[in-house]
PQR file with spaces between the fields and no chain letter, atoms N, CA, C, O and H, PARSE charges and radii, in Angstrom:
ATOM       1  N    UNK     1     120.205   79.570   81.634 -0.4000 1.5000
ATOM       2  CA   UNK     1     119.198   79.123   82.570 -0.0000 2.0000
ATOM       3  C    UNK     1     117.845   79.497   82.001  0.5500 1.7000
ATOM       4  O    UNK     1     117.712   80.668   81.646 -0.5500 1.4000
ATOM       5  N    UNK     2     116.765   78.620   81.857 -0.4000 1.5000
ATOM       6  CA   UNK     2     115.753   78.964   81.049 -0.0000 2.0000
ATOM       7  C    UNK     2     114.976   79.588   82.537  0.5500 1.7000
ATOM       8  O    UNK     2     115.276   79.587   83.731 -0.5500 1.4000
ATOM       9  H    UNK     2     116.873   77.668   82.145  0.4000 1.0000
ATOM      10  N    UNK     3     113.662   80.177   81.596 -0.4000 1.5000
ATOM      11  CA   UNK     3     112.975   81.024   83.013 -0.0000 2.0000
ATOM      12  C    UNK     3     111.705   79.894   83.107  0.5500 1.7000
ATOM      13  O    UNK     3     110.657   80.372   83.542 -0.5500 1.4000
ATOM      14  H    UNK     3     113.418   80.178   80.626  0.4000 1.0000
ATOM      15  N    UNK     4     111.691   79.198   82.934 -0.4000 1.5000
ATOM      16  CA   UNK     4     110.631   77.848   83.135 -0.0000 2.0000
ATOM      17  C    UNK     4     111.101   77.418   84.517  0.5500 1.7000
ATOM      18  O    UNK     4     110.435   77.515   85.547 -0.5500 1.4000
ATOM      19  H    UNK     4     112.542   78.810   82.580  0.4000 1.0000
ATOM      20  N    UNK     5     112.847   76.727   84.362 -0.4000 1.5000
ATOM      21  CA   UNK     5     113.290   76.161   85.008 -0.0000 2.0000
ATOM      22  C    UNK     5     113.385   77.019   86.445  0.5500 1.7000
ATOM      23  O    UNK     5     112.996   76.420   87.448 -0.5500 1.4000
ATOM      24  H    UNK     5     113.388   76.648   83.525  0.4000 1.0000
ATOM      25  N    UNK     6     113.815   78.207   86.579 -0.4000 1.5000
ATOM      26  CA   UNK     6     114.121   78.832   87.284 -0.0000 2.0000
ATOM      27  C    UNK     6     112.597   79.442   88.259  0.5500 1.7000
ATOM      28  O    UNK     6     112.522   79.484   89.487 -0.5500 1.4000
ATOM      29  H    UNK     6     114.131   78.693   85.764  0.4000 1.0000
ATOM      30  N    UNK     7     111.745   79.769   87.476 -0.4000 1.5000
ATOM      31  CA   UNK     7     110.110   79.717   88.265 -0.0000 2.0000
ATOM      32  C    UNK     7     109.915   77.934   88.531  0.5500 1.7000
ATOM      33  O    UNK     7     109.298   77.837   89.592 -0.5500 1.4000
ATOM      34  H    UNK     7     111.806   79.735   86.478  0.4000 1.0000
ATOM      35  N    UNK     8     110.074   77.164   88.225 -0.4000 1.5000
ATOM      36  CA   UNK     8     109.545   76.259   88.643 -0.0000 2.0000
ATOM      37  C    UNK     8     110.476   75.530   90.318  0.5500 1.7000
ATOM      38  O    UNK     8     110.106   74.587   91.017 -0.5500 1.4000
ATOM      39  H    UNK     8     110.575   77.243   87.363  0.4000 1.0000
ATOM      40  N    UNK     9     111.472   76.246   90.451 -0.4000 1.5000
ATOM      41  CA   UNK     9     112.569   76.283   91.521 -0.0000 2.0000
ATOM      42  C    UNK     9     112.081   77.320   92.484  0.5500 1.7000
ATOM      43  O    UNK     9     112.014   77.064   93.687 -0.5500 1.4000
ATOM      44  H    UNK     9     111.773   77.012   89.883  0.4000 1.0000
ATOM      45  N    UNK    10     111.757   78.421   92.020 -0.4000 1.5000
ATOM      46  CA   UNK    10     111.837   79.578   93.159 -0.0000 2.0000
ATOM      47  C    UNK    10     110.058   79.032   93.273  0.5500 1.7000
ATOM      48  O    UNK    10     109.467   79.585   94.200 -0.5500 1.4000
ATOM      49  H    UNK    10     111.811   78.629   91.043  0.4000 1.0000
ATOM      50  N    UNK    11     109.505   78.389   92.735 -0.4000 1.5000
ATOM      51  CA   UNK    11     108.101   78.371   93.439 -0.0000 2.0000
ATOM      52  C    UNK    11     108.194   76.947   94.476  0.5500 1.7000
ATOM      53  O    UNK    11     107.555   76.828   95.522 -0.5500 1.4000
ATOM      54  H    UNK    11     109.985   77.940   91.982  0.4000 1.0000
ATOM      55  N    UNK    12     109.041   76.037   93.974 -0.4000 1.5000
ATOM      56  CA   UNK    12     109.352   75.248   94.970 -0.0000 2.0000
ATOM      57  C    UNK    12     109.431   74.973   96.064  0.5500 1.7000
ATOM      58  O    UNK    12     108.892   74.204   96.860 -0.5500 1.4000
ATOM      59  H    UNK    12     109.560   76.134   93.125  0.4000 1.0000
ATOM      60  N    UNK    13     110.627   76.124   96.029 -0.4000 1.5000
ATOM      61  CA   UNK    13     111.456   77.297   97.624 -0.0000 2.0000
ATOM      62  C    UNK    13     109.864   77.982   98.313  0.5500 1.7000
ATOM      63  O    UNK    13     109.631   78.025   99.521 -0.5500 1.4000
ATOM      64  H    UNK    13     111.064   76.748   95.382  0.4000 1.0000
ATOM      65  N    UNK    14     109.172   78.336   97.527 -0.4000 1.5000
ATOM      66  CA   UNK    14     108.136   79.204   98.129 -0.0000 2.0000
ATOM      67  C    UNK    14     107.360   78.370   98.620  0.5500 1.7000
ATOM      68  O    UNK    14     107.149   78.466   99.829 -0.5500 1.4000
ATOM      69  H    UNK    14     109.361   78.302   96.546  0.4000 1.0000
ATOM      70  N    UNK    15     106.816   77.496   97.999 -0.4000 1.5000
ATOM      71  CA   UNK    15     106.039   76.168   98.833 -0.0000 2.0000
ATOM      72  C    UNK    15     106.361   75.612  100.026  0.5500 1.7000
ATOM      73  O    UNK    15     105.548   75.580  100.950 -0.5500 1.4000
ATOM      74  H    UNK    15     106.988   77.418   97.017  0.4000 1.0000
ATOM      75  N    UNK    16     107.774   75.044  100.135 -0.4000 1.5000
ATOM      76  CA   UNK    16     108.101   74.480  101.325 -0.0000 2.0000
ATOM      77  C    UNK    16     108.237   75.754  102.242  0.5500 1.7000
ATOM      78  O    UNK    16     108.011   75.514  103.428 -0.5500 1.4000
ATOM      79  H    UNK    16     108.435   75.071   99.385  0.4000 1.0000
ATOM      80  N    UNK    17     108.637   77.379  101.869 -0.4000 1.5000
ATOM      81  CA   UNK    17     108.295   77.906  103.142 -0.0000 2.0000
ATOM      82  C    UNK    17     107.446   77.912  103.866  0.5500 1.7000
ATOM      83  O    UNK    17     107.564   77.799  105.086 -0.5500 1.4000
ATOM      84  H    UNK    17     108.821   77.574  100.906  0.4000 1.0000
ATOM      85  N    UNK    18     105.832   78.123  102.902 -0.4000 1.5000
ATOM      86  CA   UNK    18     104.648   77.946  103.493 -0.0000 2.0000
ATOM      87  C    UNK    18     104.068   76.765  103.983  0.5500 1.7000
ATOM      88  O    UNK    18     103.072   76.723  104.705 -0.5500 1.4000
ATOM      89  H    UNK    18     105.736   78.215  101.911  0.4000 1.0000
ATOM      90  N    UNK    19     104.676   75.866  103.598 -0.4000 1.5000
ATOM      91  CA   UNK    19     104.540   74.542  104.226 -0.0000 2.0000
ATOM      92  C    UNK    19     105.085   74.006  105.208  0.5500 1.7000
ATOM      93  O    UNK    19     104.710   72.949  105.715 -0.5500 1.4000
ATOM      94  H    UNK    19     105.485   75.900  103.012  0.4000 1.0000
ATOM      95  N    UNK    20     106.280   74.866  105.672 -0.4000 1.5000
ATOM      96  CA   UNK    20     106.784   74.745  106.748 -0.0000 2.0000
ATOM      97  C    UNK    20     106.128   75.843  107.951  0.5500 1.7000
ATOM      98  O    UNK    20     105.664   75.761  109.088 -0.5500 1.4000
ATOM      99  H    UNK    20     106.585   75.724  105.260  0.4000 1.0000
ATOM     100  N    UNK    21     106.251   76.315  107.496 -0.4000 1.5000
ATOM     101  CA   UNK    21     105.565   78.022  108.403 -0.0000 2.0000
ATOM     102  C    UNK    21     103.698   77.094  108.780  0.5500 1.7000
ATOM     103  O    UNK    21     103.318   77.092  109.951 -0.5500 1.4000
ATOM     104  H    UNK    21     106.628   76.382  106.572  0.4000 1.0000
ATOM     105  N    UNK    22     103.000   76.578  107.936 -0.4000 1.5000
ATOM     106  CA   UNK    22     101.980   75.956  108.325 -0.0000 2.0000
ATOM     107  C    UNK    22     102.147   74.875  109.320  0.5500 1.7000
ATOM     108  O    UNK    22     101.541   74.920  110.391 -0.5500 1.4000
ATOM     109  H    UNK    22     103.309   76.579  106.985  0.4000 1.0000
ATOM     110  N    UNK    23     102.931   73.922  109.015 -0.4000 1.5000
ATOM     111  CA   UNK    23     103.725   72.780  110.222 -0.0000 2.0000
ATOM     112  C    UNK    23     104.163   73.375  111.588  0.5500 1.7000
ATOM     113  O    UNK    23     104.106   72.749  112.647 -0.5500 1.4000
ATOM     114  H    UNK    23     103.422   73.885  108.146  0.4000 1.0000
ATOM     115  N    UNK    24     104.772   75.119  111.402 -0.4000 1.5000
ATOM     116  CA   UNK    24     105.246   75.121  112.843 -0.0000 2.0000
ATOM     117  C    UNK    24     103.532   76.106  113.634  0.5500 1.7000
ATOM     118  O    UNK    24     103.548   76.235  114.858 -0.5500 1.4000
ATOM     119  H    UNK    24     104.819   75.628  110.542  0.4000 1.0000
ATOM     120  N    UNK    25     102.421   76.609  112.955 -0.4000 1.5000
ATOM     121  CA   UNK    25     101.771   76.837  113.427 -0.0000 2.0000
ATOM     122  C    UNK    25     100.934   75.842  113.879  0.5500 1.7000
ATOM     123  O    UNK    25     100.627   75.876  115.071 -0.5500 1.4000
ATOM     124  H    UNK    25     102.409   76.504  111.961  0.4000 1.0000
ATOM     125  N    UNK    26     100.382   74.725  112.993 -0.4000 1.5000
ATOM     126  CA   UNK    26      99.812   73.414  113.655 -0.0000 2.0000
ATOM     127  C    UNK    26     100.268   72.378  114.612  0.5500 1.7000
ATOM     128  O    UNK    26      99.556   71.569  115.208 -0.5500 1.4000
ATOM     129  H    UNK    26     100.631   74.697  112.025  0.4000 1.0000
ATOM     130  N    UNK    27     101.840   72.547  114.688 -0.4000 1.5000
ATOM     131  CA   UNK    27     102.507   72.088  115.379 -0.0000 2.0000
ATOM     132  C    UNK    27     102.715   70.811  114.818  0.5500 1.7000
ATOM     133  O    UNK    27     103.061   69.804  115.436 -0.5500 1.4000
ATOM     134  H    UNK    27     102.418   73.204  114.204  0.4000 1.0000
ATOM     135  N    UNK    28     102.560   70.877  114.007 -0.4000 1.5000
ATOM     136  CA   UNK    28     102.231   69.411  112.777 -0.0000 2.0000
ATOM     137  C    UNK    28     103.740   69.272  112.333  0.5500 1.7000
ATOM     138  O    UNK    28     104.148   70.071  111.490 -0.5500 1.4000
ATOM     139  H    UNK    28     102.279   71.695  113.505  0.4000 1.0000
ATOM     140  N    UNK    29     104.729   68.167  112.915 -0.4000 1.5000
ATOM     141  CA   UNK    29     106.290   67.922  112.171 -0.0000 2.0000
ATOM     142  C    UNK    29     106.194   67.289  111.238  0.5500 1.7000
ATOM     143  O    UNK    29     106.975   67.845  110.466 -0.5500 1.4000
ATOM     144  H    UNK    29     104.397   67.518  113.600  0.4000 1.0000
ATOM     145  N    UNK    30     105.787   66.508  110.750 -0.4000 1.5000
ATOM     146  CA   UNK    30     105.533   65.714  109.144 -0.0000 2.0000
ATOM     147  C    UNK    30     105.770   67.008  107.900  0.5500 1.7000
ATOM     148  O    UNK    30     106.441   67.087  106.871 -0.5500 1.4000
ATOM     149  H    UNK    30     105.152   66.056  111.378  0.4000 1.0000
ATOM     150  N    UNK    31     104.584   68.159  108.820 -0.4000 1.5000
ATOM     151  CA   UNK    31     104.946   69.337  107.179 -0.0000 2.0000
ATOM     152  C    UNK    31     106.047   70.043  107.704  0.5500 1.7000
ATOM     153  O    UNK    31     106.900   70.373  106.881 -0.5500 1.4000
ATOM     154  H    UNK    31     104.039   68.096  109.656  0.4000 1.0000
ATOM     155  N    UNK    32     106.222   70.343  108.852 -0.4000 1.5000
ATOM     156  CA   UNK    32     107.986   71.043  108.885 -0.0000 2.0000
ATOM     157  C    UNK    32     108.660   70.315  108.447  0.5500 1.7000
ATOM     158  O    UNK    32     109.652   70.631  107.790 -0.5500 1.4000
ATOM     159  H    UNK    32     105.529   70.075  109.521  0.4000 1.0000
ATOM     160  N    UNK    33     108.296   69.111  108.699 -0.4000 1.5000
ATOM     161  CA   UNK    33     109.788   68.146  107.653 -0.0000 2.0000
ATOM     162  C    UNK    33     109.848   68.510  105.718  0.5500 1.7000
ATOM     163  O    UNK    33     110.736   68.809  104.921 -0.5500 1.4000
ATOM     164  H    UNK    33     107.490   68.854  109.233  0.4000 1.0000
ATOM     165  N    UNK    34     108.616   68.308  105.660 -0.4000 1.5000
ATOM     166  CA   UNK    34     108.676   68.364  104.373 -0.0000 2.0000
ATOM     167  C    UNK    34     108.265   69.796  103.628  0.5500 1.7000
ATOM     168  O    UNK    34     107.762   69.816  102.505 -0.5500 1.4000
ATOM     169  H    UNK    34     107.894   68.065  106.308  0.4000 1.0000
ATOM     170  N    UNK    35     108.497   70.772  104.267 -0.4000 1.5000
ATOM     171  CA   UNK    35     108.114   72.163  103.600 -0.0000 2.0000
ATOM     172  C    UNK    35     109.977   71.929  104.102  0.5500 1.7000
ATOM     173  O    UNK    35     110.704   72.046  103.116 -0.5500 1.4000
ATOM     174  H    UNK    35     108.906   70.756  105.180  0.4000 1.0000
ATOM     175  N    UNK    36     110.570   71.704  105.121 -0.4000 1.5000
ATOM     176  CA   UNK    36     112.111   72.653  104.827 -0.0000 2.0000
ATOM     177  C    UNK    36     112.820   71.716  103.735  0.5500 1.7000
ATOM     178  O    UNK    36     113.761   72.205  103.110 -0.5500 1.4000
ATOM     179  H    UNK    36     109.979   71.609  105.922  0.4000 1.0000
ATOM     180  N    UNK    37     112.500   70.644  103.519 -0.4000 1.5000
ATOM     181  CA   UNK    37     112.828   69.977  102.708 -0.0000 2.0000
ATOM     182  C    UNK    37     112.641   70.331  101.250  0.5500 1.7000
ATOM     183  O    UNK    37     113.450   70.207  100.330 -0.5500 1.4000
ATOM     184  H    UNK    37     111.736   70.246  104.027  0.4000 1.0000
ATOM     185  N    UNK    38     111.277   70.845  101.229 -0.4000 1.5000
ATOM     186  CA   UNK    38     111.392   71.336   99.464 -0.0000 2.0000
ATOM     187  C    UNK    38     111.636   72.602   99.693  0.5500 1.7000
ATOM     188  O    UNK    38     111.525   73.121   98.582 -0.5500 1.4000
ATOM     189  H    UNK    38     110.620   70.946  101.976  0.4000 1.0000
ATOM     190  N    UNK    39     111.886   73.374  100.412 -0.4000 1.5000
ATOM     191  CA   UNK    39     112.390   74.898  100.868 -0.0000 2.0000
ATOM     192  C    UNK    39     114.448   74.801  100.340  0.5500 1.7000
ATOM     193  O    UNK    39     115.285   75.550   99.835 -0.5500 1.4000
ATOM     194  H    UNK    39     111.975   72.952  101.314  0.4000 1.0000
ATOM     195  N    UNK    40     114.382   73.558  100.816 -0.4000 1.5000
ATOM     196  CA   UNK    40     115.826   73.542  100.518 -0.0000 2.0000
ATOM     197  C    UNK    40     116.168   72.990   99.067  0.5500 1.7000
ATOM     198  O    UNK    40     117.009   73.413   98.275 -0.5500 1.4000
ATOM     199  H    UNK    40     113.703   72.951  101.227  0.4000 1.0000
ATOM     200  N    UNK    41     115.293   71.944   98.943 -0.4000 1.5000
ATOM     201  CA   UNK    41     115.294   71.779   97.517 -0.0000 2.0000
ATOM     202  C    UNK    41     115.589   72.603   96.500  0.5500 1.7000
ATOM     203  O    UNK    41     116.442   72.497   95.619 -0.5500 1.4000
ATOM     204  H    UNK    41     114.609   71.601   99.587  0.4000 1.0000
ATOM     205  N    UNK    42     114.678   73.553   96.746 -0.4000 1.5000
ATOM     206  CA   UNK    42     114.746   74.244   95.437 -0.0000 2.0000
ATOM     207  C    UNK    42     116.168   75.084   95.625  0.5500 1.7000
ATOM     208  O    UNK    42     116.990   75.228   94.720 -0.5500 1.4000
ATOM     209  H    UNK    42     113.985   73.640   97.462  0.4000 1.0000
ATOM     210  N    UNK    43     116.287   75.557   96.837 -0.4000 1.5000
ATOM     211  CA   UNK    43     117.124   76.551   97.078 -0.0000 2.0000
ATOM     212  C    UNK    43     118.398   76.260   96.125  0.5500 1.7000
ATOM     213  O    UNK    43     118.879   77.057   95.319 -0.5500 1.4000
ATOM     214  H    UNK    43     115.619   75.440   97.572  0.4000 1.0000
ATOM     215  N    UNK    44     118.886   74.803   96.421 -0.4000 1.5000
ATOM     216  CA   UNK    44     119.672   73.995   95.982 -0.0000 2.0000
ATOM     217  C    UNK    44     119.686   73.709   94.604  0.5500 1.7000
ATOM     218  O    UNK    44     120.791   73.537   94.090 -0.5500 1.4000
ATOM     219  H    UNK    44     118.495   74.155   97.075  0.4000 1.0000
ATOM     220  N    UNK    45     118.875   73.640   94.040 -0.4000 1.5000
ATOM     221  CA   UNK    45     118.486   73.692   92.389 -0.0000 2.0000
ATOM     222  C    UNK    45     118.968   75.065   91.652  0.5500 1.7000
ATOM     223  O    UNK    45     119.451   75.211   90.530 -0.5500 1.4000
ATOM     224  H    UNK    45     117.977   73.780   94.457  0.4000 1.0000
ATOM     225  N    UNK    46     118.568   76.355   93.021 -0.4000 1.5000
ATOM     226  CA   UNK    46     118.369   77.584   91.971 -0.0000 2.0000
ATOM     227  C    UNK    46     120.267   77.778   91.986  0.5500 1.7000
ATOM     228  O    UNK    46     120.996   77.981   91.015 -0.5500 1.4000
ATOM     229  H    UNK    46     118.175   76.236   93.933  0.4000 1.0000
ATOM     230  N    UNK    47     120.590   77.649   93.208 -0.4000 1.5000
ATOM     231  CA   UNK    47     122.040   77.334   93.258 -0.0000 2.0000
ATOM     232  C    UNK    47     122.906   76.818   92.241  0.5500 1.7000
ATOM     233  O    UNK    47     123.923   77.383   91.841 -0.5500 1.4000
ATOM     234  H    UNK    47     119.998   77.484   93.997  0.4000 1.0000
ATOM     235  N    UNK    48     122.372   75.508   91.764 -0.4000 1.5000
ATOM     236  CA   UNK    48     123.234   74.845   90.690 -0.0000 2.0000
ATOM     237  C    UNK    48     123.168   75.297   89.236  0.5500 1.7000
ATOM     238  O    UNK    48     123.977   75.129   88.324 -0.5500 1.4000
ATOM     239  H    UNK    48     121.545   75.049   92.089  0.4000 1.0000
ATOM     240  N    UNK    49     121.766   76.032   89.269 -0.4000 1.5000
ATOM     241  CA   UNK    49     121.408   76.702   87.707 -0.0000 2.0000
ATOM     242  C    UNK    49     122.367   78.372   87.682  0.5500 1.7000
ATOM     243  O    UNK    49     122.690   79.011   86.681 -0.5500 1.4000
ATOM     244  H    UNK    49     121.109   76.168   90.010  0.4000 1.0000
ATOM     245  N    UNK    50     122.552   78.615   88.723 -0.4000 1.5000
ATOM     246  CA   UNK    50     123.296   79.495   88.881 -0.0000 2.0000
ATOM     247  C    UNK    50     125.169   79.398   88.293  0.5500 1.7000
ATOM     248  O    UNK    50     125.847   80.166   87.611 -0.5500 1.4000
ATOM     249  H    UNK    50     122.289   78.096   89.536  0.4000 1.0000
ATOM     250  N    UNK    51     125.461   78.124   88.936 -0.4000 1.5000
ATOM     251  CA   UNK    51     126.583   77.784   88.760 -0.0000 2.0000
ATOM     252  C    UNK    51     127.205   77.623   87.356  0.5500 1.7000
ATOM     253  O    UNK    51     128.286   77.998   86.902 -0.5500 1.4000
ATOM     254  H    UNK    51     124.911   77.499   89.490  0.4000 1.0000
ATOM     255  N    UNK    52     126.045   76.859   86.749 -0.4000 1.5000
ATOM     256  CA   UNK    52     126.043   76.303   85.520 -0.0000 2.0000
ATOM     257  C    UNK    52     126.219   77.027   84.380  0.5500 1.7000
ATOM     258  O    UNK    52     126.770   76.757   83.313 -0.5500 1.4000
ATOM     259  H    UNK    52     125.167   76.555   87.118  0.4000 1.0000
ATOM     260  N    UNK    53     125.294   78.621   85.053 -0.4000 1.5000
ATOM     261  CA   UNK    53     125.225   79.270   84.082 -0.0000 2.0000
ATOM     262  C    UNK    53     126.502   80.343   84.037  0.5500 1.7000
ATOM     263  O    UNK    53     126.680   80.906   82.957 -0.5500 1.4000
ATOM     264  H    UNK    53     124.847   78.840   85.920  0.4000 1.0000
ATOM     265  N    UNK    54     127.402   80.662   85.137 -0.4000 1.5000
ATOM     266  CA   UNK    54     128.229   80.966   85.390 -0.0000 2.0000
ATOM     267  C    UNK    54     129.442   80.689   84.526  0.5500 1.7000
ATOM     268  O    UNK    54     130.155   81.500   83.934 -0.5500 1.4000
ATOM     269  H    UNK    54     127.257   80.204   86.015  0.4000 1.0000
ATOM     270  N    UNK    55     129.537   79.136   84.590 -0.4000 1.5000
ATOM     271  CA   UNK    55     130.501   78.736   83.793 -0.0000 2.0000
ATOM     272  C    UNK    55     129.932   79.116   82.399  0.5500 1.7000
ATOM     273  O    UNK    55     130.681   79.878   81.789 -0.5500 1.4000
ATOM     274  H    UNK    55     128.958   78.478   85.071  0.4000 1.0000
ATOM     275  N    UNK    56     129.296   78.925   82.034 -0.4000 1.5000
ATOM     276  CA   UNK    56     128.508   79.121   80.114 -0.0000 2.0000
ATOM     277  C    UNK    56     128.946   80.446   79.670  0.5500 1.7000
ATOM     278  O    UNK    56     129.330   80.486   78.501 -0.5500 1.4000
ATOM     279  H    UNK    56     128.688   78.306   82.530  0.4000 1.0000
ATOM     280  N    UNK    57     128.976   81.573   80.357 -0.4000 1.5000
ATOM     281  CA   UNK    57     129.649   82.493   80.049 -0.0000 2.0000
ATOM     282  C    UNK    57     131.369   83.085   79.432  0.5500 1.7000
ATOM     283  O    UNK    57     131.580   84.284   79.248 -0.5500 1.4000
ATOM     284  H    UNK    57     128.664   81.540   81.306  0.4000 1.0000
């Protein structure tokens, strides 16, 4: 798992938290939609680089 790939995932995850956490203070659903969405995104990415690298061993 390169560490490019893996910061460019966990900053992902970090974006859509704050982008969601901003949506539920404005009350604004467009960015709760789309902060849990790249919140999960990445989550899901760091998941599979995980897997991947699992097996490589």
């Amino acid at each position: 798992m390169s560490v490019g790939r893996t910061i460019r995932h966990k900053t992902q995850a970090f974006k859509g938290q704050v982008t969601e956490r901003i949506g539920r203070i404005t009350r604004n659903r467009r960015l709760q939609r789309e902060g849990r969405t790249d919140r999960v995104s990445g989550n899901l990415k760091q998941s599979g680089d995980k897997a991947k690298n699992a097996f490589r061993r």
